[in-house]
N, C-alpha and C positions, 0 to 999 in steps of 0.2 A: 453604548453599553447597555447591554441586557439587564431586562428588571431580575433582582436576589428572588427565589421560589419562596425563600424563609428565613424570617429575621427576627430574631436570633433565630437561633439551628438546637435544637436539644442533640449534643454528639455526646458518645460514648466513646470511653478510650478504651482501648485492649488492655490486659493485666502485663502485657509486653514495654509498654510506656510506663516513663516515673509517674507519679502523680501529681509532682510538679510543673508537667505539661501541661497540666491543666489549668493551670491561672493566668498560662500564656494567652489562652484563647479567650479574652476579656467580653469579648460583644457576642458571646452565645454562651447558652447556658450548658454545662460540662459536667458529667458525672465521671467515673469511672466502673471496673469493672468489678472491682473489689468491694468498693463504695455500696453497690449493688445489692453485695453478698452473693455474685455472681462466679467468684475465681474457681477456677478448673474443670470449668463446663465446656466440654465439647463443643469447638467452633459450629455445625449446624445447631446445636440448639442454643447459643451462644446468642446466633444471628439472626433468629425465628424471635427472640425473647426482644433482644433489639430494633428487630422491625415493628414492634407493636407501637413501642416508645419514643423510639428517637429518630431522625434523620439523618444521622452521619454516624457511621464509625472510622475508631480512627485506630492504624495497626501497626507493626512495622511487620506482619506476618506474611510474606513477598508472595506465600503458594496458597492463600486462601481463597482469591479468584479462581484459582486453578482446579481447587477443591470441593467448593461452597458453589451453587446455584445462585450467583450475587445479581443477575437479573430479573431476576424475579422476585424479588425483595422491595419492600416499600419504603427501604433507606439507601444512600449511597454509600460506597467507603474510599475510602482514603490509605495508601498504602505506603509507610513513608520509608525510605531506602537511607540508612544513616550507617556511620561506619559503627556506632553503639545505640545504644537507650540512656544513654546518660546526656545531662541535660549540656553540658558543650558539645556535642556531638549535634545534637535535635533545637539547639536554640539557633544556628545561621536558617535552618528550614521552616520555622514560625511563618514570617510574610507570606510563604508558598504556599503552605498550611492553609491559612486565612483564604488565600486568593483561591486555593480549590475548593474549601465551603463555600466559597459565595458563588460560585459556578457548576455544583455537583448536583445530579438529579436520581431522584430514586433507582436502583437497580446497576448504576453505573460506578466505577473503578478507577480511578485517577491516580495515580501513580506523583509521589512527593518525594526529588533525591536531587543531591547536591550536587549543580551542573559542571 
């Protein structure tokens, strides 16, 4: 097993997640994007504000790799595929969640959907 890059992870949730998702993720420290005072910012300057702060974001926004220059960024994300945003929907995906922080490295895209 590979050594964790960062422990705890400072992650950021998308304003796309309840904010109940976030006490799921007990062993890193979790903001959101509202929390922030962040909501309706334009995903590039969304993810420039993010890179400065944190190391992970976390979305269920499936075309932001597609859109966003996420390699070049000095955070990873995490892009999670649920049939909602509501928390029976995103709570069987928690452990996968976990297991792609503790594996994800700056710039890179991990994809989280229930197999």
């Amino acid at each position: 097993m590979r050594a964790k890059l960062w422990y705890p992870m400072r992650v950021l949730l998308d304003e796309n997640l309840p904010v109940d998702f976030a006490a799921t993720l007990t062993t890193h420290e979790v903001e959101t994007v509202a929390g922030m005072g962040w909501a309706g910012i334009n995903n590039g300057e969304l993810l420039r504000r993010a890179a400065e702060s944190f190391d992970a974001f976390i979305t269920m926004d499936s075309n932001l790799e597609y859109q966003q220059p996420v390699a070049q960024l000095a955070l990873g994300v995490i892009v999670i595929s649920a049939l909602s945003n509501r928390m029976q929907s995103l709570t069987p995906l928690i452990p996968s969640v976990i297991t792609a922080l503790d594996s994800l490295r700056p710039g890179e895209v991990l994809q989280v959907s229930r197999a």
